[in-house]
N, CA, C, O and CB atoms as a CASP TS submission, in Angstrom:
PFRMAT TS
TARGET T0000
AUTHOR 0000-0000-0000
METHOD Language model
MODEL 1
PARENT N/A
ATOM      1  N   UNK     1      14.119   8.221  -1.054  1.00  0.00           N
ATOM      2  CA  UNK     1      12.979   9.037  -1.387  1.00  0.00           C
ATOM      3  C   UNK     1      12.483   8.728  -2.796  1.00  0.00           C
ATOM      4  O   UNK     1      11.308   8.701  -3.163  1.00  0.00           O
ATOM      5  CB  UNK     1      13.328  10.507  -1.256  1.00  0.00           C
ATOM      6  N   UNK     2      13.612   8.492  -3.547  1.00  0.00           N
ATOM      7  CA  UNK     2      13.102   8.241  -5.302  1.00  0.00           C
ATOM      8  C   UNK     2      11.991   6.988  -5.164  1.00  0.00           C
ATOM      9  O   UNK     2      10.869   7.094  -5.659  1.00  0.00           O
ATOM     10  CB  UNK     2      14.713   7.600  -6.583  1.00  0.00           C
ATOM     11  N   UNK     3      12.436   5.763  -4.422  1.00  0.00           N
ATOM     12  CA  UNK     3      11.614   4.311  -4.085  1.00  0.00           C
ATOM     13  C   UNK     3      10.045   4.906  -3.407  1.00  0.00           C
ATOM     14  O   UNK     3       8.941   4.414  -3.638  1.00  0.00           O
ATOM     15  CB  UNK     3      12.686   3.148  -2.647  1.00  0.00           C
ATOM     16  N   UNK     4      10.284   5.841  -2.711  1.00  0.00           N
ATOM     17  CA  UNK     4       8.699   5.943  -2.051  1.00  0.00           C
ATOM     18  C   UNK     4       7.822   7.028  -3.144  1.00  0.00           C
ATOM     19  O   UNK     4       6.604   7.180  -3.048  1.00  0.00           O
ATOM     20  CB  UNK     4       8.755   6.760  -0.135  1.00  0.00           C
ATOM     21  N   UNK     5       8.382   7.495  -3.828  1.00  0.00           N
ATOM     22  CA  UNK     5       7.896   8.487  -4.738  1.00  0.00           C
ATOM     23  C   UNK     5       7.495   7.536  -5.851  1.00  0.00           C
ATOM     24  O   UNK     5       6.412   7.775  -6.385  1.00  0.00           O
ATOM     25  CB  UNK     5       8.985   9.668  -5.156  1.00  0.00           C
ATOM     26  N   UNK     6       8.230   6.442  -6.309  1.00  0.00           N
ATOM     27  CA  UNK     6       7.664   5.949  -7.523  1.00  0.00           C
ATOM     28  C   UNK     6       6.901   5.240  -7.050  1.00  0.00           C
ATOM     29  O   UNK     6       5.804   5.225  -7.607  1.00  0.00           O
ATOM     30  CB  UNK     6       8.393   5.358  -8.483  1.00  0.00           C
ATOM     31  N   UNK     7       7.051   4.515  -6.080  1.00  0.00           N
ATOM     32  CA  UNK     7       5.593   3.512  -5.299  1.00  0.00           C
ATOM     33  C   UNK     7       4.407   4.604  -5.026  1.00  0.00           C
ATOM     34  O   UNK     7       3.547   4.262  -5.838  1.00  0.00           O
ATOM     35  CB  UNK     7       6.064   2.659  -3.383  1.00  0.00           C
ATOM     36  N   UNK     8       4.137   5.210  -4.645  1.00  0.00           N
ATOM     37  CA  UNK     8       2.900   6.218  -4.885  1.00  0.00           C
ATOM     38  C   UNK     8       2.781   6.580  -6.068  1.00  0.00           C
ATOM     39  O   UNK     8       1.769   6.031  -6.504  1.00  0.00           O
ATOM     40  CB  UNK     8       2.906   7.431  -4.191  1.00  0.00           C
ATOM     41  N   UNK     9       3.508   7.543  -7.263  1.00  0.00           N
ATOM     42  CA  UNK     9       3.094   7.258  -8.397  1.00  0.00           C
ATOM     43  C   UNK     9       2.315   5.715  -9.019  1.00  0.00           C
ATOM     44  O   UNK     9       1.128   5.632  -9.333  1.00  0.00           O
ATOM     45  CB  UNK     9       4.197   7.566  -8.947  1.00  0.00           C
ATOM     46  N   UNK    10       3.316   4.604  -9.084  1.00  0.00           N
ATOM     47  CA  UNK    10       2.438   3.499  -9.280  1.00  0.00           C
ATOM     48  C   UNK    10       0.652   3.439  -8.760  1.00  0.00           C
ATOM     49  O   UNK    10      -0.281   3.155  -9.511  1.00  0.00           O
ATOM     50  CB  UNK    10       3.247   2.433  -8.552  1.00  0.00           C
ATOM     51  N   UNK    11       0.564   3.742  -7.499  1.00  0.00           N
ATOM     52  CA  UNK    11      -0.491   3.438  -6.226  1.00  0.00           C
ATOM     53  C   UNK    11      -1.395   4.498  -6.664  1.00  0.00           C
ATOM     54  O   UNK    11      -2.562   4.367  -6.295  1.00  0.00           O
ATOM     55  CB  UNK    11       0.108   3.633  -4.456  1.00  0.00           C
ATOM     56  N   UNK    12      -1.042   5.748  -7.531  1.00  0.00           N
ATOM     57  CA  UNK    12      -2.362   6.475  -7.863  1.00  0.00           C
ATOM     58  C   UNK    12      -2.651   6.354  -8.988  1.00  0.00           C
ATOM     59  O   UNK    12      -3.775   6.723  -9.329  1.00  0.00           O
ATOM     60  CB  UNK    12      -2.457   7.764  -7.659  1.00  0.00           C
ATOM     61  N   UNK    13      -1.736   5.792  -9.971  1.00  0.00           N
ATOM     62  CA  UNK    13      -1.568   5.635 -11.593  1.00  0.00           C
ATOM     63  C   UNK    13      -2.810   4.582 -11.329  1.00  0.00           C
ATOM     64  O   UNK    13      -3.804   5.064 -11.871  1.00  0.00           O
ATOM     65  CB  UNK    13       0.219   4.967 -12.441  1.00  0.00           C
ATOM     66  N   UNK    14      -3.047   3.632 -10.852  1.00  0.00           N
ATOM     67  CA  UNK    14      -3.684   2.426 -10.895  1.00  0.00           C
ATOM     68  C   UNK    14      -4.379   1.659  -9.211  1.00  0.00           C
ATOM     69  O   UNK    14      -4.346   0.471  -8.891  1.00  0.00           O
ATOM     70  CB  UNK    14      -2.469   1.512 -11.626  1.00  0.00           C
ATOM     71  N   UNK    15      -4.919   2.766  -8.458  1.00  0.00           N
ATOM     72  CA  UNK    15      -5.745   2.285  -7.494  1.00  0.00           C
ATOM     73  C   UNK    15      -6.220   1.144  -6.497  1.00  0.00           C
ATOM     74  O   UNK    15      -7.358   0.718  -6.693  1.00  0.00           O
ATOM     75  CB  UNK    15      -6.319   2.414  -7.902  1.00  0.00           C
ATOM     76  N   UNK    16      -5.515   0.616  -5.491  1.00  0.00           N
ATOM     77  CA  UNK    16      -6.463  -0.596  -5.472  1.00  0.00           C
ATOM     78  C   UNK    16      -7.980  -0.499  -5.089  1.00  0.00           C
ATOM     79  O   UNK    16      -8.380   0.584  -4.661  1.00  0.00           O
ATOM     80  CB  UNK    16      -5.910  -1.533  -4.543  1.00  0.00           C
ATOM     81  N   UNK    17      -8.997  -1.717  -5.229  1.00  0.00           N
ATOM     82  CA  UNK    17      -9.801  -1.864  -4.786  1.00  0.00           C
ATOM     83  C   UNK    17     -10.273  -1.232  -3.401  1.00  0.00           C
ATOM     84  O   UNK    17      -9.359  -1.286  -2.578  1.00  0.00           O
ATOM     85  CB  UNK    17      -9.721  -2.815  -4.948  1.00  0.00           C
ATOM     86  N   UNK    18     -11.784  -0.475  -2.761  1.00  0.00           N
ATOM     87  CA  UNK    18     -11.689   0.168  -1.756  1.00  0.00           C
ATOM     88  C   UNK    18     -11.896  -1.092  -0.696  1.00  0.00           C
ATOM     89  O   UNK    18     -12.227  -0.848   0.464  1.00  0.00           O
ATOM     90  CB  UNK    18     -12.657   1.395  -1.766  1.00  0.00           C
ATOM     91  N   UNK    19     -11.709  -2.300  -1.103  1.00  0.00           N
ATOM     92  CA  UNK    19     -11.453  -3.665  -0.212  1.00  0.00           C
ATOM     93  C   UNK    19     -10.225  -3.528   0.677  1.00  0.00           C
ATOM     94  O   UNK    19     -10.117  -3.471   1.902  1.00  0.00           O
ATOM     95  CB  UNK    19     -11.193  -5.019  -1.184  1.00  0.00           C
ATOM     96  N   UNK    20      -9.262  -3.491  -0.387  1.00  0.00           N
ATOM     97  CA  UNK    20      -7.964  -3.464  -0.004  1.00  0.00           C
ATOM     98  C   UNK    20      -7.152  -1.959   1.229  1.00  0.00           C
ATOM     99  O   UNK    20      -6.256  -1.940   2.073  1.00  0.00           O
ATOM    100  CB  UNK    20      -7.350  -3.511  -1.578  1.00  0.00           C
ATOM    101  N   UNK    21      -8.177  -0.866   0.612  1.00  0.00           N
ATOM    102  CA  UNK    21      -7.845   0.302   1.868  1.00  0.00           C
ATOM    103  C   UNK    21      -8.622   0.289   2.770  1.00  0.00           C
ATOM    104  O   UNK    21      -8.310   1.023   3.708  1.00  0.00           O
ATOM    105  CB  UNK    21      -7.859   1.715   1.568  1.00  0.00           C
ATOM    106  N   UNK    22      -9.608  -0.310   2.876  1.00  0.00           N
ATOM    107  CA  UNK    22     -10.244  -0.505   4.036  1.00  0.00           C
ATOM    108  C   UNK    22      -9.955  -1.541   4.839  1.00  0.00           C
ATOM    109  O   UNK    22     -10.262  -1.480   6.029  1.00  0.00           O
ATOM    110  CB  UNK    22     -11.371  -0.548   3.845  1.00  0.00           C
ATOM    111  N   UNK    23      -9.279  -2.722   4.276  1.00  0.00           N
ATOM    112  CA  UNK    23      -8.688  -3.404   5.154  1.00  0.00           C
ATOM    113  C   UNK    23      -7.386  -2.970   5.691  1.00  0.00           C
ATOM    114  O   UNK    23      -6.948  -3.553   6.683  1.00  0.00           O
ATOM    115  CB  UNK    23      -8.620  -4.509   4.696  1.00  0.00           C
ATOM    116  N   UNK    24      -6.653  -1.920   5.097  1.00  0.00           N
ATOM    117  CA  UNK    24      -5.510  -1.295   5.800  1.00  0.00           C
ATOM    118  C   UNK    24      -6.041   0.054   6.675  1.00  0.00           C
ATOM    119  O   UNK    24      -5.408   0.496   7.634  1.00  0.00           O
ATOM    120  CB  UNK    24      -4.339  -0.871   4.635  1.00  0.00           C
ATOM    121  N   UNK    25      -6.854   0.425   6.359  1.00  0.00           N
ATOM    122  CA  UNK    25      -7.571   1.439   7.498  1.00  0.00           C
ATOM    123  C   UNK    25      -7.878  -0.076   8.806  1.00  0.00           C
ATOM    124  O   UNK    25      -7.163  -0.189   9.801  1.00  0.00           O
ATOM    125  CB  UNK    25      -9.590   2.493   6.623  1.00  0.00           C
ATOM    126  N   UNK    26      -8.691  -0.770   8.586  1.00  0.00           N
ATOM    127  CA  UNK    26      -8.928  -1.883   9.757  1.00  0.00           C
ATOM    128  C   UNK    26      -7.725  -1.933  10.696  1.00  0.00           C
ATOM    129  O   UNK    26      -7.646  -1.757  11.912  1.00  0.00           O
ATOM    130  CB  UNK    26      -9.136  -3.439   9.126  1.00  0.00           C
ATOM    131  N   UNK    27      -6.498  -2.325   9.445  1.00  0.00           N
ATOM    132  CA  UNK    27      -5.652  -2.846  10.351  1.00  0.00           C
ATOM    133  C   UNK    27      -4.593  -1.886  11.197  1.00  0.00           C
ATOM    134  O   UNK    27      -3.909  -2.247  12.155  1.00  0.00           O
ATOM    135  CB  UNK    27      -4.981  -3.805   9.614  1.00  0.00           C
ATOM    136  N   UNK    28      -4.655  -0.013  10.335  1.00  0.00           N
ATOM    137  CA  UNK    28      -4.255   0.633  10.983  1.00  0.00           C
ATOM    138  C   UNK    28      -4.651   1.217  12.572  1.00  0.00           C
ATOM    139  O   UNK    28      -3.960   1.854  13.368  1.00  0.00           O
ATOM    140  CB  UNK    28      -4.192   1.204  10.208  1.00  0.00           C
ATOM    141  N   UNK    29      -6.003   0.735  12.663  1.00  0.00           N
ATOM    142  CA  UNK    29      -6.387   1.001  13.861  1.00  0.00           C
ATOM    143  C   UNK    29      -6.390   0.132  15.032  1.00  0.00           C
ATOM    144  O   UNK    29      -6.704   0.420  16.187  1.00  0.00           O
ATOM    145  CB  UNK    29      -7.392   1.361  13.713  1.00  0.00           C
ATOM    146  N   UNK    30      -6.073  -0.744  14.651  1.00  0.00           N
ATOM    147  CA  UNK    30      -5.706  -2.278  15.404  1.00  0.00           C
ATOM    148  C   UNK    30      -4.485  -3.038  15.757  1.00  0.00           C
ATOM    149  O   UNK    30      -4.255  -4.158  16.214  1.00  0.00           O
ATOM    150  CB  UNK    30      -6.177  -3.200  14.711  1.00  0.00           C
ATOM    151  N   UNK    31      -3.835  -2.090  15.404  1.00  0.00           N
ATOM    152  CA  UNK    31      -2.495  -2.819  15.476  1.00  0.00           C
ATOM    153  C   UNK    31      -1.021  -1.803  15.555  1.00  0.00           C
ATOM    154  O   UNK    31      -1.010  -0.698  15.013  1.00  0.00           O
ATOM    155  CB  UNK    31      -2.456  -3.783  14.053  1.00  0.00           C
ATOM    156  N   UNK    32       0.198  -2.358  16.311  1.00  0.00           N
ATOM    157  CA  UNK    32       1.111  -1.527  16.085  1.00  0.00           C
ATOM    158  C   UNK    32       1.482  -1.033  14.391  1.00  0.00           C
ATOM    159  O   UNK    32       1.309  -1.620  13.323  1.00  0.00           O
ATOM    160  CB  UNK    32       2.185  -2.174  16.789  1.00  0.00           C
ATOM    161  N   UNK    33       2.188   0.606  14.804  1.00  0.00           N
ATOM    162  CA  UNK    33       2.097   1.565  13.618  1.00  0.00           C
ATOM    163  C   UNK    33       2.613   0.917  12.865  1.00  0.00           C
ATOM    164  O   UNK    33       2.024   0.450  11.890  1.00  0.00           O
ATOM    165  CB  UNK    33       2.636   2.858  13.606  1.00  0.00           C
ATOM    166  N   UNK    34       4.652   0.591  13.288  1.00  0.00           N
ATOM    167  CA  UNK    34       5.109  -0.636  12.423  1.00  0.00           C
ATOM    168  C   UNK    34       4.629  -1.942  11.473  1.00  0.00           C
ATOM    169  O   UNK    34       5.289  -2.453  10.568  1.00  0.00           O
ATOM    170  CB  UNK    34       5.608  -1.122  13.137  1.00  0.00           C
ATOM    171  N   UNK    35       3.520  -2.266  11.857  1.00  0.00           N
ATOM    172  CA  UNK    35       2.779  -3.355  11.866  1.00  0.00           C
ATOM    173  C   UNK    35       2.026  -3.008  10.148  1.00  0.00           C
ATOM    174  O   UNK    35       1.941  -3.686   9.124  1.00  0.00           O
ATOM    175  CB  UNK    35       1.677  -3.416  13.427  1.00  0.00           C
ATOM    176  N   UNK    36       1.458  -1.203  10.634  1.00  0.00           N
ATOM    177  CA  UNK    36       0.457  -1.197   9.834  1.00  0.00           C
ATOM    178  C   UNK    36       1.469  -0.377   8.447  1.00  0.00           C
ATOM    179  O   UNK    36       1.066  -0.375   7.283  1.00  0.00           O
ATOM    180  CB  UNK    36      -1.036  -0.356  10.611  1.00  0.00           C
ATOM    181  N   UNK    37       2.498   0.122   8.787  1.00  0.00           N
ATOM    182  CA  UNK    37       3.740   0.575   8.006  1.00  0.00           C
ATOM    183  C   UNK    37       4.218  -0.489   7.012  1.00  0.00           C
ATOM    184  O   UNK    37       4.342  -0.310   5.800  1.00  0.00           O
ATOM    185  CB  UNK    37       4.935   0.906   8.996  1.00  0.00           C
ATOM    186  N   UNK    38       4.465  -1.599   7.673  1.00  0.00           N
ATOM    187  CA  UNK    38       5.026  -2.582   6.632  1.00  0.00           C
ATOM    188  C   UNK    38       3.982  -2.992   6.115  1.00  0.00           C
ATOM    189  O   UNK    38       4.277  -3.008   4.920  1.00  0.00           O
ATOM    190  CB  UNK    38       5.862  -3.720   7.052  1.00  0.00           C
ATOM    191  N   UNK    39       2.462  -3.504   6.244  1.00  0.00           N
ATOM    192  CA  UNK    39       1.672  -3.823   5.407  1.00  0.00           C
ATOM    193  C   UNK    39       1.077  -3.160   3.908  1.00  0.00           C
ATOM    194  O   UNK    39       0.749  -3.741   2.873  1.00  0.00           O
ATOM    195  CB  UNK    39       0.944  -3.963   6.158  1.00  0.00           C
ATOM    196  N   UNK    40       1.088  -1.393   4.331  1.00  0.00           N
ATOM    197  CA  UNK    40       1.308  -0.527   3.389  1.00  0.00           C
ATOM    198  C   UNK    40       2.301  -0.448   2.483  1.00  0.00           C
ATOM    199  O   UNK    40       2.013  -0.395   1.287  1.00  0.00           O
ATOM    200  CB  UNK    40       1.309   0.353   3.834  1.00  0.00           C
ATOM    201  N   UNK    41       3.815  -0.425   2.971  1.00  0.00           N
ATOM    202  CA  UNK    41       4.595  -1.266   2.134  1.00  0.00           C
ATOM    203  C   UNK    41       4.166  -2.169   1.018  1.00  0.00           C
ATOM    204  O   UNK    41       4.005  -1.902  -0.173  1.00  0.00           O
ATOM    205  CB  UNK    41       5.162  -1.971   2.881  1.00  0.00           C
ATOM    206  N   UNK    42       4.024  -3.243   1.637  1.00  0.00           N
ATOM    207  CA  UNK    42       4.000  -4.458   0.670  1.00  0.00           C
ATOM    208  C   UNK    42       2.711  -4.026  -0.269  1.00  0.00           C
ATOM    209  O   UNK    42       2.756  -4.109  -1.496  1.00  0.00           O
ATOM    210  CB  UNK    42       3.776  -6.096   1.547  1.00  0.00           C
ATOM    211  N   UNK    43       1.749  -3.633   0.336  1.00  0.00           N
ATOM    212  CA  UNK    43       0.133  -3.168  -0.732  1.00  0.00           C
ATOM    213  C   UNK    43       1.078  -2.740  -1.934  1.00  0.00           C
ATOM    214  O   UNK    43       1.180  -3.359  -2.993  1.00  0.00           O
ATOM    215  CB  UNK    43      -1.236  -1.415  -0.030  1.00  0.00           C
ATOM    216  N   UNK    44       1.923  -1.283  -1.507  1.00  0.00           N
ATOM    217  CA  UNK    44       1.981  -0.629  -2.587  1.00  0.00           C
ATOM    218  C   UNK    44       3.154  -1.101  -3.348  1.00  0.00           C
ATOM    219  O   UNK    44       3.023  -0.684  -4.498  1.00  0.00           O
ATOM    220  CB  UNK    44       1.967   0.712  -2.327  1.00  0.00           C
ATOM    221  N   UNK    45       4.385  -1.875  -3.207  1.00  0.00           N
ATOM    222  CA  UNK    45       5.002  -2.579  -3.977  1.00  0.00           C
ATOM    223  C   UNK    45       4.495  -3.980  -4.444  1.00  0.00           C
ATOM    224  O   UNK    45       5.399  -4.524  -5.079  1.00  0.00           O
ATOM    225  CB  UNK    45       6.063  -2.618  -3.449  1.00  0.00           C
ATOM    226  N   UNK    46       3.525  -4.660  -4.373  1.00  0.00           N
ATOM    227  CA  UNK    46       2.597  -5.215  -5.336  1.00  0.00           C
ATOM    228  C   UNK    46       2.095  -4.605  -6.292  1.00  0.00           C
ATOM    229  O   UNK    46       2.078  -5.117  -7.411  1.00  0.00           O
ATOM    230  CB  UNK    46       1.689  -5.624  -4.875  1.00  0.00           C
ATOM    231  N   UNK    47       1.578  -3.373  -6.046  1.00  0.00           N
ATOM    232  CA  UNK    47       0.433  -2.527  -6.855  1.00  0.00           C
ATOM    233  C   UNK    47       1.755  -2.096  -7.918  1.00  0.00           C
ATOM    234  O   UNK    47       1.634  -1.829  -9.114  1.00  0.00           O
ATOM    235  CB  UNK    47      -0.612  -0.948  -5.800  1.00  0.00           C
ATOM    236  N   UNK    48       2.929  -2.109  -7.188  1.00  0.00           N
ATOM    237  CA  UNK    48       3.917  -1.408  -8.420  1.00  0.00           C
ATOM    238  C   UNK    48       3.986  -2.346  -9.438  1.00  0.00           C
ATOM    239  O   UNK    48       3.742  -2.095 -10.618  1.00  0.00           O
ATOM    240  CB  UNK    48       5.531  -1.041  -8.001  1.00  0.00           C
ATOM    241  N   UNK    49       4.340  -3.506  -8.963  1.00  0.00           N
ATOM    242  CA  UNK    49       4.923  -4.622  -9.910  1.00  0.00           C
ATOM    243  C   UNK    49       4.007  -4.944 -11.529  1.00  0.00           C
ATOM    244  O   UNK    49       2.793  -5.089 -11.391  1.00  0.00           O
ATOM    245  CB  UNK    49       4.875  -6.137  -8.868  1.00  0.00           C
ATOM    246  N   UNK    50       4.335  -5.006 -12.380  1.00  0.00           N
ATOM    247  CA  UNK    50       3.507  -5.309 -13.402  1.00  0.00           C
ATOM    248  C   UNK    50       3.048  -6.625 -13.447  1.00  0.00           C
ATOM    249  O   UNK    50       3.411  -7.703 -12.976  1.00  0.00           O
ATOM    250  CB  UNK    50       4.061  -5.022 -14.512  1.00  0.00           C
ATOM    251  N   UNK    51       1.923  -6.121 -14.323  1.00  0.00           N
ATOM    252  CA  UNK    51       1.191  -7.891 -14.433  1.00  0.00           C
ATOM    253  C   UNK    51       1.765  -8.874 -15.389  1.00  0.00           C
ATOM    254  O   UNK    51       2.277  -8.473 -16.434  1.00  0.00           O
ATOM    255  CB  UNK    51      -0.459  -7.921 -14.990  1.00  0.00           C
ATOM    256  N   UNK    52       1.705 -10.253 -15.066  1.00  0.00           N
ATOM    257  CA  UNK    52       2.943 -11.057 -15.347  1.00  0.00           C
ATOM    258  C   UNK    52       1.373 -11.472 -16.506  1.00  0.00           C
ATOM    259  O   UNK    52       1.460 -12.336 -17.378  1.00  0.00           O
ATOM    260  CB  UNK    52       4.020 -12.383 -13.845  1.00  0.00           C
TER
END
């Protein structure tokens, strides 16, 4: 729970583009949930990571 709590903190601290949720709205409606679960995943542990 601590890992999904700080990945949303990160994800509202700093927003992505409405590119990027609208292509996960796209793909949530198109595809298995799993599918659209792990892609959300990865969005928001990118969005965590700092810029190199």
């Amino acid at each position: 729970m601590r890992i999904l709590s700080a990945l949303v903190a990160g994800f509202l601290s700093s927003p992505p583009p409405k590119a990027v949720l609208a292509t996960l709205v796209w793909l949530g409606g198109r595809s298995h949930p799993v599918i659209t679960l792990l892609a959300t995943l990865a969005i928001l542990a990118a969005w965590r990571r700092p810029d190199d």
